[in-house]
N, C-alpha and C positions, 0 to 999 in steps of 0.2 A: 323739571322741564316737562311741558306737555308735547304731545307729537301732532303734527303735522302732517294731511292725509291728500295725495293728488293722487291720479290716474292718468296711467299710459294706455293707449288707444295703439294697435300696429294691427295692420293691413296686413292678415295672412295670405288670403288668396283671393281670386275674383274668379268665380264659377262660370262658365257657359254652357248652357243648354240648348243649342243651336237646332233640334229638332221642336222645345216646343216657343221658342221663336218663330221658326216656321210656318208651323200647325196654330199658331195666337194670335200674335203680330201685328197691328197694322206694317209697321215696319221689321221684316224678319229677318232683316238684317244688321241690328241694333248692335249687334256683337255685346262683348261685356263692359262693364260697367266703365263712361270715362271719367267719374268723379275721383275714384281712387287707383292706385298703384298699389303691389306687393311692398311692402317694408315699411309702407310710409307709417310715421310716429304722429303721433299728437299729445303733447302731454295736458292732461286738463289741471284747472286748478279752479278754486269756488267762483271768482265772479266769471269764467271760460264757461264753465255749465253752464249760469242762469243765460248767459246769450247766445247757448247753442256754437261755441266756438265762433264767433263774430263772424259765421256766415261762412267759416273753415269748412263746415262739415254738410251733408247730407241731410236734410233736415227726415228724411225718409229714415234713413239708416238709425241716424238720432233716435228716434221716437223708439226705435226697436233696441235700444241697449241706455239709452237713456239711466234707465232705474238701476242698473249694475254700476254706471259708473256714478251715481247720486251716492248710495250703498258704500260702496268706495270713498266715498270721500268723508263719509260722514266717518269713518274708518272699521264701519263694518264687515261681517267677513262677507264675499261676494260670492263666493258656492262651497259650504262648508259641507264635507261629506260626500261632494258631486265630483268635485275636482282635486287632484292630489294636493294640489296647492291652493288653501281657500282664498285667497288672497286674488288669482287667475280667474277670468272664464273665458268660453271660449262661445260666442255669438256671431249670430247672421244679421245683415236686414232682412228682410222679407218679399225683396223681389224673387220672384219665381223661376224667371226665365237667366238670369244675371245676378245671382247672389252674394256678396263681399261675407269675406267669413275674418270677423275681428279677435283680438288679446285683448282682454280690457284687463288691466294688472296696477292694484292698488298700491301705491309706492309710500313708506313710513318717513318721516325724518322728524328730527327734534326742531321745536321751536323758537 
C-alpha cells in the first residue's frame, strides 16, 4: 500500500496589537483579523493547494505557509529537528499589526 499525504490547517490564535494600529493605521481601528476564527480547521488535499483553497483562505496568509503545507503533502517531514513533532509546525502570516498564528499538521493514511 502506498500512503497518502494531506494537511490540516487550525487557527490557533489571532494577535492584536492595538498600539501599533494606532501609531500605523490608516484605519487604527482594524481590530484583528476578520478572515479567520480561533479553531477553525482546513484540511488540504493536492488539487485544494494548487487553488489556494477555492478562495477558502487568505491569499495573504497563503503565501506565508504555503511551502510547509506543499512539504506536507508531498509527505515530507515539515520541521525536522525544530519541532517535537516533525510532522507540525507552528506559523504566522505576516501581518504586523493583526497576526493569525497557524498548526499546519501533516496527516498519513493508506491509499
Amino acid at each position: 500500500m502506498t500512503k497518502k499525504h494531506s494537511v490540516k490547517i487550525t487557527v490557533l490564535r489571532r494577535e492584536l496589537y492595538e498600539d501599533l494600529q494606532e501609531e500605523y493605521l490608516a484605519n487604527p481601528k482594524s481590530g484583528k483579523c476578520p478572515h479567520f476564527r480561533e479553531g477553525q480547521e482546513f484540511l488540504i488535499e493536492d488539487d485544494d493547494f494548487f487553488r489556494m483553497m477555492h478562495g477558502k483562505f487568505c491569499g495573504e496568509a497563503w503565501d506565508c505557509i504555503s511551502r510547509y503545507v506543499y512539504a506536507g503533502l508531498q509527505g515530507g517531514s515539515i520541521m525536522e529537528g525544530w519541532t517535537k513533532d516533525e510532522n507540525v509546525m507552528i506559523a504566522s502570516c505576516n501581518d504586523g499589526t493583526r497576526p493569525v498564528i497557524f498548526k499546519i499538521e501533516r496527516i498519513d493514511s493508506e491509499a
